[in-house]
KOLLO-105947 format. One line per field, with one value per residue (C-alpha): x, y negated, z; residue in one letter; residue number from 1. Coordinates in Angstrom, 3 decimals, padded with zeros to 6 digits. Layout:
REM residues N
x = c(X, ...)
y = c(Y, ...)
z = c(Z, ...)
residu = c(A, ...)
num = c(NUM, ...)
This chain:
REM residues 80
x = c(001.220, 003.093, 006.299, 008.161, 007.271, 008.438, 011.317, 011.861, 011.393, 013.947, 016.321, 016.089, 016.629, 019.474, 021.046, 021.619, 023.566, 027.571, 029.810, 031.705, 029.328, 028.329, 029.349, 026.556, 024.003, 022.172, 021.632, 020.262, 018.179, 016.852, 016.558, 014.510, 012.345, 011.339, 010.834, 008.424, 006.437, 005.896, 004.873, 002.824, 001.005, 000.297, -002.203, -005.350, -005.304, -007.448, -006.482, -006.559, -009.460, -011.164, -011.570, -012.253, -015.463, -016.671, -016.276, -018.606, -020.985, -021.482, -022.045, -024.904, -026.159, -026.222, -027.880, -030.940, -031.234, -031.742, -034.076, -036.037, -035.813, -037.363, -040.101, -040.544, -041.047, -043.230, -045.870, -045.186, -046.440, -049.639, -050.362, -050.336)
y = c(-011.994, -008.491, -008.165, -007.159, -011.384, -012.197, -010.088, -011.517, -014.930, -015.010, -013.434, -015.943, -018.546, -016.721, -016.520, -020.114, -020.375, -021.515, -019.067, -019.914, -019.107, -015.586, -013.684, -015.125, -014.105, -011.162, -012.962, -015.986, -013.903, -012.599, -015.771, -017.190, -014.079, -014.863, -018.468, -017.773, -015.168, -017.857, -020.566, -018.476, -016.423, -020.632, -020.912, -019.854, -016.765, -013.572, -010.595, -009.262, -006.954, -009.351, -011.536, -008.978, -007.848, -011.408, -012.055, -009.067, -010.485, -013.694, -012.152, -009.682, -012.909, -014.681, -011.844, -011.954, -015.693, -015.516, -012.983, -015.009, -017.895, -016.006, -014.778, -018.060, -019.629, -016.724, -017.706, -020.914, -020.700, -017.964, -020.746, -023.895)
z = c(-012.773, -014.226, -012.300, -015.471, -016.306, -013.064, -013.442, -017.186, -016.181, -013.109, -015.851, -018.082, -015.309, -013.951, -017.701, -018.023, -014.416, -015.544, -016.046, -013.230, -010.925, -012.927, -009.570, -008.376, -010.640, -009.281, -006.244, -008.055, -010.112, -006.833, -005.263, -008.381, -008.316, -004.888, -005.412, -008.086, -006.657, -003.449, -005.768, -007.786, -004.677, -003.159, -006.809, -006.832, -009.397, -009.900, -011.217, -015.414, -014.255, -011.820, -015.007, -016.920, -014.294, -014.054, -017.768, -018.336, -015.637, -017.090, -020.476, -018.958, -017.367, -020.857, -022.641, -019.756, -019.944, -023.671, -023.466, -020.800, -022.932, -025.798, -023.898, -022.433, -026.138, -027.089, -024.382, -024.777, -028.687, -027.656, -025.173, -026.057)
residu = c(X, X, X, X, X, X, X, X, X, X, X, X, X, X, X, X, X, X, X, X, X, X, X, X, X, X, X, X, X, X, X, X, X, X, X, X, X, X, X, X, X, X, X, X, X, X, X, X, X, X, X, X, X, X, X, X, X, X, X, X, X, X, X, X, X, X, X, X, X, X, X, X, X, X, X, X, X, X, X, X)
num = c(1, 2, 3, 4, 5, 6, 7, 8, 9, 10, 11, 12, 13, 14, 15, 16, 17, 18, 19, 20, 21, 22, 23, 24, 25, 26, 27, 28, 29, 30, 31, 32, 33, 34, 35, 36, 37, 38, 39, 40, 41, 42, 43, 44, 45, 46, 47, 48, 49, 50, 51, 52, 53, 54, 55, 56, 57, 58, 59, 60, 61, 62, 63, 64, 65, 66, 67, 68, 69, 70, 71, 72, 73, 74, 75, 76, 77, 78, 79, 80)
């Protein structure tokens, strides 16, 4: 996840704390920061760009099994 999220997110949650306790703020913010990036590092995520690589893999993939497949129907018409 970006860190400017994370750092969005933990601001948000830190913006609804009362505002008696607004002294306490930063550190909440900091505390929520870390609380996410623990809960969020315990999933099982990949990165934008390790997606992104298998994403393009699997399309490469696609494209050869449709050009097998074509073949395949081509010899499977010569030779009935």
């Amino acid at each position: 996840m970006d860190p400017r999220s994370l750092d969005e997110l933990a601001r948000r949650l830190s913006s609804v704390v009362p505002p008696g306790v607004t002294a306490l703020r930063r550190d909440l913010e900091e505390n929520f920061k870390a609380i996410l990036q623990a809960g969020l590092s315990k999933l099982d995520l990949v990165s934008r760009q390790e997606f992104d690589v298998q994403a393009a893999v699997l399309r490469r993939t696609r494209e050869k099994l449709e050009a097998l497949e074509a073949r395949l129907a081509a010899l499977e018409k010569n030779n009935p």
